[in-house]
BAGU-904811 format. One record per atom (N, C-alpha, C, O): x, y, z. Coordinates in steps of 0.02 Angstrom, whole numbers, plus 32768, in hexadecimal, padded with zeros to 4 digits. Example, Ala and Ser with C-alpha at 12.3 -4.5 7.8 and 13.67 -1.06 7.14 Angstrom:
<atoms>
82947EE48186;82677F1F8186;82947F5B8186;82C87F5A81A7;82827F908162;82AC7FCB8165;82858002818A;829E80398192;
</atoms>
This chain:
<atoms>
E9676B68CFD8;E9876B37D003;E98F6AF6CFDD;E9656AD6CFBE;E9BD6AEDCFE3;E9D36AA4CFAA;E9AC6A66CFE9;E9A26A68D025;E9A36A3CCFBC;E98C69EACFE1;E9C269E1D02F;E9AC69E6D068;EA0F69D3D01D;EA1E69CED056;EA2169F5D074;EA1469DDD0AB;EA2A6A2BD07B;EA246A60D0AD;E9CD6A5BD0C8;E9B96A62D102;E9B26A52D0A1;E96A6A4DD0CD;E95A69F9D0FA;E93369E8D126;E98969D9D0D8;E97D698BD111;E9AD69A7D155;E99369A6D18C;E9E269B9D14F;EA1369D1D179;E9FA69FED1B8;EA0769F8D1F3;E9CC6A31D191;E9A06A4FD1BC;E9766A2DD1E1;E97A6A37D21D;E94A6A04D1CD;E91869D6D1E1;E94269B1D21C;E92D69B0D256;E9796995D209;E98E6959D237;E9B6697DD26E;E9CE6957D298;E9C269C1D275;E9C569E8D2B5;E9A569F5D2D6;E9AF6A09D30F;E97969EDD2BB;E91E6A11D2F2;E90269B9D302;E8D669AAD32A;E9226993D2E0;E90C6955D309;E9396938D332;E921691AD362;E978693AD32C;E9A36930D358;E9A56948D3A0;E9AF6919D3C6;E9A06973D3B7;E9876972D3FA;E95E6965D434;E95A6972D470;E92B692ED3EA;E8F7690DD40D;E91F68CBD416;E91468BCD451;E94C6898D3F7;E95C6869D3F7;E9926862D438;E98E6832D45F;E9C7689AD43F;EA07688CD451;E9EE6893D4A5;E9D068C0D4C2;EA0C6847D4BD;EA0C684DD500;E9C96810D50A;E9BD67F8D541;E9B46806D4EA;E97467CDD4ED;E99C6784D4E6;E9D5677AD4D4;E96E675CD4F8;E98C6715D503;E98C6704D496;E960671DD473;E9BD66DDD47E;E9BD66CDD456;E99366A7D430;E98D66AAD3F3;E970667BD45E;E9146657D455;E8ED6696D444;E8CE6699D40F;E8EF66B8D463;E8B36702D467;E8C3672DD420;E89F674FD3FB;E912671BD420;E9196745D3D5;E9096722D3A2;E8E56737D375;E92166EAD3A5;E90166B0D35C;E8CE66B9D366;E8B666D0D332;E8A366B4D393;E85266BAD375;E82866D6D36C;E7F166CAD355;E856672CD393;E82C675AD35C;E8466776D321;E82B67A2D301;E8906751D310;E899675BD2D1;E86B670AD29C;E85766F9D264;E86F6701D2B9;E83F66BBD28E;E7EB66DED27A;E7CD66E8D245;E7DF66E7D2B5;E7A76711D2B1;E7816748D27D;E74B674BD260;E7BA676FD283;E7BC679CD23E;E7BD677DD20D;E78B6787D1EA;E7DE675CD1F8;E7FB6738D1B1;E7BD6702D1A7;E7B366F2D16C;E79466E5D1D9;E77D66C1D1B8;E73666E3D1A1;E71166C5D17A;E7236729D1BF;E6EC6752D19F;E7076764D164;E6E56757D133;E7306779D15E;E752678DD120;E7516765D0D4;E750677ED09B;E7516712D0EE;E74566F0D0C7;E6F666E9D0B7;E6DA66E8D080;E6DB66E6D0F7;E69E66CAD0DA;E66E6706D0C7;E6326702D0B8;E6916738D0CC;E66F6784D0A0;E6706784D05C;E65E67B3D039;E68D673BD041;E6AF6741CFE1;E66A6714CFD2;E66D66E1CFF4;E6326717CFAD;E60D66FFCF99;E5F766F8CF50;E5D66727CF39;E60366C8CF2D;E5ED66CBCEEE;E59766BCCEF0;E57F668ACF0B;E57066F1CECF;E53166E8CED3;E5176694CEBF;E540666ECEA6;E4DD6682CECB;E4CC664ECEA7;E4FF6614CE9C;E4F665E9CE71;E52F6617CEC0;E56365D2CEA7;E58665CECEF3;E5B265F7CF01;E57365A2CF1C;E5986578CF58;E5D46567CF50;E5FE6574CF7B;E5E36547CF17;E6276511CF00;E6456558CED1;E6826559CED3;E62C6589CEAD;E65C65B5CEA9;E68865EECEFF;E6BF6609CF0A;E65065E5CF1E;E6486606CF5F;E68F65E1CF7F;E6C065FBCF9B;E68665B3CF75;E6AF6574CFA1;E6F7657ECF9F;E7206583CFCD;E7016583CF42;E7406576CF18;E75F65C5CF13;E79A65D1CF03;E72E65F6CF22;E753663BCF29;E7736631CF5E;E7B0662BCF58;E754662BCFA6;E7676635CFF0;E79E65EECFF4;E7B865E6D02B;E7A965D0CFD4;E7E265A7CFD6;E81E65C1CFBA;E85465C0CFD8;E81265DDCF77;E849660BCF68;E86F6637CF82;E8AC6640CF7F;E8306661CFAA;E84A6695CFCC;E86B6681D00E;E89466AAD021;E865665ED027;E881663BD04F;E8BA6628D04A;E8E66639D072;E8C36606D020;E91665E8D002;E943662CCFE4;E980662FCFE4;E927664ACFD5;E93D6679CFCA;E94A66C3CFF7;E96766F6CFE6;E92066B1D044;E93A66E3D068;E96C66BCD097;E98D66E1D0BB;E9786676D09E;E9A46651D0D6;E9DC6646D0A4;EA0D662DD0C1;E9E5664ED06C;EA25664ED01C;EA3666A3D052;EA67669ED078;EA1266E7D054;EA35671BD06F;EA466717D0AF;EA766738D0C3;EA2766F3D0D3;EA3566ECD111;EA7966D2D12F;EA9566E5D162;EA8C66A0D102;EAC66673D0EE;EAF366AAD0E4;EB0F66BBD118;EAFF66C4D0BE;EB1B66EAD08B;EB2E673CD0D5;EB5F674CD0F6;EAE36759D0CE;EB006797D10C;EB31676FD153;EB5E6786D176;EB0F672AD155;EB396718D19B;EB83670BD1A1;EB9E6712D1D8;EBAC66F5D162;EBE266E8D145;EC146725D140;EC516723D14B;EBE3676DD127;EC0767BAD123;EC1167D8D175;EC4167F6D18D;EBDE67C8D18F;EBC467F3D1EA;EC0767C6D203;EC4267D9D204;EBEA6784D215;EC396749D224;EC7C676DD219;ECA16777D249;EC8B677ED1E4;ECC4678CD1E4;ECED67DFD202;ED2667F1D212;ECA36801D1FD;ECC06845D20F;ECA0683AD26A;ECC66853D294;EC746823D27F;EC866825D2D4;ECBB67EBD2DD;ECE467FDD307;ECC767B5D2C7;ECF86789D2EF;ED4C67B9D2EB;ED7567B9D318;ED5467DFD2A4;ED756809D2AD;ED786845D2EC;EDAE6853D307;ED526858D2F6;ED456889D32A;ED4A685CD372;ED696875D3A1;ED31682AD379;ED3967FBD3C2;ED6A67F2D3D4;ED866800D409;ED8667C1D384;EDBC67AAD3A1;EE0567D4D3A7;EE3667C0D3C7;EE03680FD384;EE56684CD382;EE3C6861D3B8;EE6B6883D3CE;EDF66867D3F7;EDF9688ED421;EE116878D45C;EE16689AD48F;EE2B681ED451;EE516804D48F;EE896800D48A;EEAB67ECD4B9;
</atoms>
């Protein structure tokens, strides 16, 4: 199973937990996740390396976030808007 096909998978089996929930309820249990996620990256023995990883990773998952929201944007507003 290649990488995207296994996020793709993943984000189907979570999607039916999200859709239909108030948009507060979805930011924060998508916040939620993401921010265990971060603070699961630990450089042993170094705080300020600890710090400067989970900052990276950070900037670097809201750089994809940016980026997937720009591709999704264009293929549902396509789909919304030809369906009126």
């Amino acid at each position: 199973m290649t990488c995207r096909s296994e996020i793709m998978q993943l984000v189907e089996q979570i999607r039916p937990l999200l859709v239909g929930k108030d948009p507060v309820i979805q930011s924060g249990a998508l916040a939620e996740l993401i921010s265990y996620w971060l603070a699961g990256h630990i450089v042993i023995n170094s705080k300020d390396q600890t710090l400067e990883l989970r900052a990276k990773l950070f900037a670097t998952h809201c750089a994809l976030v940016r980026d997937l929201t720009a591709l999704n944007s264009e293929m549902l507003d396509a789909e919304f808007f030809d369906a009126r």
